[in-house]
N, C-alpha and C positions, 0 to 999 in steps of 0.2 A: 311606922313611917309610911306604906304603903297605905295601909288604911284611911291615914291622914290626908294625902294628897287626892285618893279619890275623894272624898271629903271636900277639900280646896274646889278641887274640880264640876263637883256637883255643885255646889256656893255658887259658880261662876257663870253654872249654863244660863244658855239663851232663853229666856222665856218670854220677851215680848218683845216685840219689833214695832216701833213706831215710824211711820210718813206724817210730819206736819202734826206729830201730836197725835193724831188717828191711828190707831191698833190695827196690824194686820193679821190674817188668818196665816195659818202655817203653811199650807200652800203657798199663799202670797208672799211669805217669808223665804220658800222656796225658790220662787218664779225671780227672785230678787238675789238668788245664790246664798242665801242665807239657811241652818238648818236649827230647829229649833231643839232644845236640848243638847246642842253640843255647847263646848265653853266659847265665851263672845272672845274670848283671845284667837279661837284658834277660824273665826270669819275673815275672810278675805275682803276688808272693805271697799278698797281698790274696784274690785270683781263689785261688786253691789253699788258702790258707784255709778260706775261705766254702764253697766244694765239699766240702772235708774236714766242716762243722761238720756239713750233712745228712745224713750217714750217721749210722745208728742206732746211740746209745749216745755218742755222741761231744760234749763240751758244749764243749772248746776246740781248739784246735791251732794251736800256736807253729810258722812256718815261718822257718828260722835257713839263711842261705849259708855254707856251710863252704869258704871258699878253699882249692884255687883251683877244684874244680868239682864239687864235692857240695850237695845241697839236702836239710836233714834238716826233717820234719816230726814236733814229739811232741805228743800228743792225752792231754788230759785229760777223763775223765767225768761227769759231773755226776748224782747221784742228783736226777728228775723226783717234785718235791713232788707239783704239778699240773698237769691237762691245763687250758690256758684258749682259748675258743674264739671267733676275730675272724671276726666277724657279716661284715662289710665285704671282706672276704679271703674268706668262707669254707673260712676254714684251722682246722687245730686245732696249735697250740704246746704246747710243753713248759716250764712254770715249774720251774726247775731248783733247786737249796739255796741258789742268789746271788740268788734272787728275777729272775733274768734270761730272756727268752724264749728259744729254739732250737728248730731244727725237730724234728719227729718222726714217726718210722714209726708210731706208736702209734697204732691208732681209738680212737674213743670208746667201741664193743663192748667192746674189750677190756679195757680200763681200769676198776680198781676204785678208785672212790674220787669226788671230789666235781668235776663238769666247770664251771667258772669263766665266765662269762658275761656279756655289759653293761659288760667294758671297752673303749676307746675308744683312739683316738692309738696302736694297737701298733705297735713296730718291734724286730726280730730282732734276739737279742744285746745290749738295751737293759730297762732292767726296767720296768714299766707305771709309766703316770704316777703311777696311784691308789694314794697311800702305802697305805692302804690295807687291800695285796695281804700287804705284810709282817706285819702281827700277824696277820693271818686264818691264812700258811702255817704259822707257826711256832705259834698257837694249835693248825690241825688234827693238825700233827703232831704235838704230846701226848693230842690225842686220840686218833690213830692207836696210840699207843702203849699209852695205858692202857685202851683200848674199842674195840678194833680192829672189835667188833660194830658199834657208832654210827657211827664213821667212816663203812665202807661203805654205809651208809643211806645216807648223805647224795650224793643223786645230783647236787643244783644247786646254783650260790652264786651270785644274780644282783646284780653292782653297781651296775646304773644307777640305785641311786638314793642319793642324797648322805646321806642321814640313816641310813638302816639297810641293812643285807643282805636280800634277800628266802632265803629256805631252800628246797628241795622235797625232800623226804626220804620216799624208797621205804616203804611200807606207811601212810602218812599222806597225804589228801585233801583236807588243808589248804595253806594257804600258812604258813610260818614266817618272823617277821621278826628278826632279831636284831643286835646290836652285834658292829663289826667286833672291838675291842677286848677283846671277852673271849666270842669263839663259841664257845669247848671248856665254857668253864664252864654257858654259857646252856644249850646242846644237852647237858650232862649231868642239869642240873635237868628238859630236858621229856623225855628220855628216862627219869627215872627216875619222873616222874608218868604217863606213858605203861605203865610195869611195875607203880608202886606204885598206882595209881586210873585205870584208862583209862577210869572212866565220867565222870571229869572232860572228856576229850577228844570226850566222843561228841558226835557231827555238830556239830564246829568246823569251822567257814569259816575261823580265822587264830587263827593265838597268836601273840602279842606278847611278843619275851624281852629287849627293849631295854632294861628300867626295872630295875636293880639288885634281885636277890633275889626278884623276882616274875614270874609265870607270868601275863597274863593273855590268856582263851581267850574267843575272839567266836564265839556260835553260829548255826547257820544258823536263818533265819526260819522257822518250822512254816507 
């Protein structure tokens, strides 16, 4: 009986590791928590996953045991709506098109586009607590779309606080606050009072875009 299960055992080991079909070397079999030669029951796919997901560009990867001794892993990409950045970690994540976290090579530096801020409770490959996250990403990406200008302005989007978004938007010295609910629209009206009357905006302390249809601008004390 002993001799039969090493046997079983030996039938069972690892001998090739596929990504996408493509063969990996036993190092890279390695580097991936995976060891070649031992039996594919006894790999941690979980562990080989989760390793696969932080490499850059990568937003899933399904790891499948192909009997009786192949381990295929295929990775799927996820286009990064947003970078959102945990205070508490001081990490920066990637909000992907599922509204879900994953890690990222990506700085802050290099990233164009609006850095997420004041969320709470994050956890990887889980999408934020704060519903939200979702009208905001799928407002900014019509904004991206049709004002690809504006978009890039907008360097912050701070959540903490329950009632409205706080705004910071590049070439403006004010704070902007606005509704999660409909921020492409708000941030089109002040960008366009920004182009069509900036002497409306001069030495504002805060504009307020939460109140449907209106623009109102609080100015600093003389």
């Amino acid at each position: 009986c002993v001799t039969f299960g090493l046997e079983v055992s030996g039938y069972f080991a690892l001998q090739t590791a596929l990504v996408n079909g493509e063969p990996l070397s036993a190092d890279e079999a390695g580097n991936l928590g995976m060891v070649i030669g031992e039996s594919v029951f006894q790999q941690d796919c979980a562990v080989v996953s989760s390793v696969m997901c932080r490499r850059k560009g990568i937003g899933s990867a399904d790891v499948a045991i192909r009997l009786p001794n192949t381990i295929a892993i295929t990775t799927n990409s996820f286009e990064t709506e947003l970078l959102v950045y945990d205070a508490s970690a001081k990490s920066v994540f990637s909000l992907d098109e599922r509204q879900c976290l994953t890690p990222t090579s990506q700085s802050i530096g290099e990233y164009v586009g609006p850095l997420v801020v004041g969320l709470s409770n994050l956890k990887l490959y889980e999408k934020p607590d704060d519903f939200r996250i979702i009208a905001v990403a799928k407002s900014l990406k019509r904004l991206k779309e049709e004002h690809e200008k504006w978009y890039s302005a907008v360097s912050e989007i701070d959540f903490s606080h329950e009632g409205y978004l706080g705004i910071t938007i590049d070439g403006f010295d004010f704070l902007t606050l606005a509704p999660a609910d409909r921020i492409d629209v708000s941030l089109e009206a002040l960008f366009l009072m920004a182009e069509g009357s900036p002497e409306a905006l001069a030495n504002a302390s805060e504009v307020n875009l939460c109140f449907a249809g209106q623009v109102i601008v609080s100015h600093k004390s003389e």
